[in-house]
N, C-alpha and C positions, 0 to 999 in steps of 0.2 A: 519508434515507439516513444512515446512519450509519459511522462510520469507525472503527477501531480507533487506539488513539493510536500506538501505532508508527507510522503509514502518517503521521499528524498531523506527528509531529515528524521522519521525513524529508523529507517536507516542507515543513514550517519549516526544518530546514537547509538541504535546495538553496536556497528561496529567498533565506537570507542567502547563501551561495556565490555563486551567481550574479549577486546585487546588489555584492557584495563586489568579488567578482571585474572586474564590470562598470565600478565605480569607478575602482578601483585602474588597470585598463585605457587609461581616460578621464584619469588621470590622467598617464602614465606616456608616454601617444600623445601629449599637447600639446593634450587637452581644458582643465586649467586648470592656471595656474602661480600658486603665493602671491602673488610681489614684482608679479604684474602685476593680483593681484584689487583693489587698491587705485585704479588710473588709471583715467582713468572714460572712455568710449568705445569705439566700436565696431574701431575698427582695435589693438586692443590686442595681439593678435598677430603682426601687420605690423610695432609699432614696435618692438616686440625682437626679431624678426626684425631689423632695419635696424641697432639698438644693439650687437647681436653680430656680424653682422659688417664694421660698423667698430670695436668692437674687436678684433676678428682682422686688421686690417688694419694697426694700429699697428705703427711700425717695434719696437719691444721683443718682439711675440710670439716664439713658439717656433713657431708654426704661418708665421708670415710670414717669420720668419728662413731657414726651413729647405726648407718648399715651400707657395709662394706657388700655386701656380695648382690644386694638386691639393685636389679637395671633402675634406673631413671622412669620417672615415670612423665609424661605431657598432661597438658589440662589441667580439668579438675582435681582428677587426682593427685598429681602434684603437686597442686596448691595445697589441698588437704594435706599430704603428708611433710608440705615445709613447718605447718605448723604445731605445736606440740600441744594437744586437748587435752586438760587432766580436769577428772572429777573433781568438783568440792570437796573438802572435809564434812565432815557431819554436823560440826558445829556452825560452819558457813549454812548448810542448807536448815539447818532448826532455827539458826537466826534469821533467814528469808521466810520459811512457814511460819512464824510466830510474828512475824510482821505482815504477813498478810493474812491472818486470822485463821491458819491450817484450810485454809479454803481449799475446794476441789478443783480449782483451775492449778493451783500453787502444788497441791500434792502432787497433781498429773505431772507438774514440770519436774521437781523433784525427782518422781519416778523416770519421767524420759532421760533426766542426765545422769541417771544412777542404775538402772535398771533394775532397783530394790523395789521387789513386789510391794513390800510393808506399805509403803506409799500409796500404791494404787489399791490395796486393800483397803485401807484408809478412807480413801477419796469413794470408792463403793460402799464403804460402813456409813459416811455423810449422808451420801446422795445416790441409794440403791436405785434409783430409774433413772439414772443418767445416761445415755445410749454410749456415749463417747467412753464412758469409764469403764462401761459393762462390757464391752464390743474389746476395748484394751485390755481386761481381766479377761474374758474368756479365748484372745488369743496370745497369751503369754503366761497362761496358769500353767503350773508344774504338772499335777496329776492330771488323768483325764476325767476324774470325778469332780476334782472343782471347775475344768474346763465345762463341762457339760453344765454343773450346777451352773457360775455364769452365762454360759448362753442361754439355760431357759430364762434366767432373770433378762436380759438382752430382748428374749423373743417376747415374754410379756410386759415389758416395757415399750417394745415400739412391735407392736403386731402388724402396721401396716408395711414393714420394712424385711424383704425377703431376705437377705443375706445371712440374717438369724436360722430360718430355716435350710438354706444351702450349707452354711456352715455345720449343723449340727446333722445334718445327710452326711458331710464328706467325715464327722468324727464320729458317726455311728457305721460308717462304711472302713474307716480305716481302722475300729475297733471289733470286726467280724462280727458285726450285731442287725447287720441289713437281711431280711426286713426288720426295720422299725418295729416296736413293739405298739400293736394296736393299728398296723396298716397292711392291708386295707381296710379303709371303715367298712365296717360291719353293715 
């Protein structure tokens, strides 16, 4: 049988791919670590397991200082929680709103990093048919009376836009009020 070399060297490449891949894999899961290909025995894994974490346990870490009893986390999330997010003060975010003219892009950010309604009230008192502001007030309003008032403002602002009507189904359904009042048309 005879092959064509195209077929040859796709061939030859998955196979490096796949072995590559398969390495890299092995290497990356806790198949082999350099500092430990040198100590010579079978429990090599176990004892850096046990090295790490007593030193996670020293009174000096940041992982011990801060939370002792919570596991390690990989990835994102532990990127997220190596670092420490704190709110602004009040006086930092009034001195950003009042530099950008209390606009309703500035309020919204505001309210994202603060989760202080006042803001996004705010930003709806400017610009009552704004979809993005109205759609953010009527899912994060306290009551279900302002919930509902923002969404009809939502639904008559953007009529072509269903989610306004799905939305106000599933909070007249989770307020025992289904059927809707005035459905079916008459």
């Amino acid at each position: 049988m005879s092959q064509s070399p195209a077929i040859r060297i796709v061939a030859w490449i998955t196979v490096i791919l796949v072995v590559t891949g398969g390495a890299w894999w092995w290497v990356l899961h806790g198949g082999w670590h350099p500092a430990e290909a040198a100590s010579p025995g079978p429990d090599r894994l176990r004892s850096s397991m046990r090295a790490a974490t007593a030193a996670d346990q020293e009174p000096g870490t940041r992982r011990n200082r801060e939370r002792p009893n919570t596991p390690r986390k990989n990835g994102l999330a532990g990127l997220v929680d190596d670092f420490d997010f704190q709110k602004p003060a009040k006086e930092q975010l009034e001195t950003y709103l009042t530099s950008r003219g209390r606009s309703v892009v500035s309020l919204q950010v505001a309210w994202q990093t603060t989760g202080e309604l006042e803001f996004l009230r705010e930003a709806a008192a400017k610009d009552p048919v704004n979809p993005r502001v109205l759609l953010a007030l009527a899912t994060s309003e306290d009551t279900p009376e302002a919930k509902r008032k923002a969404l009809e403002a939502f639904r008559q602002g953007s009529p072509d836009n269903a989610l306004g009507d799905y939305l106000l189904a599933a909070a007249e359904f989770r307020a025992g009020c289904f059927p809707l009042p005035g459905y079916p048309p008459q």
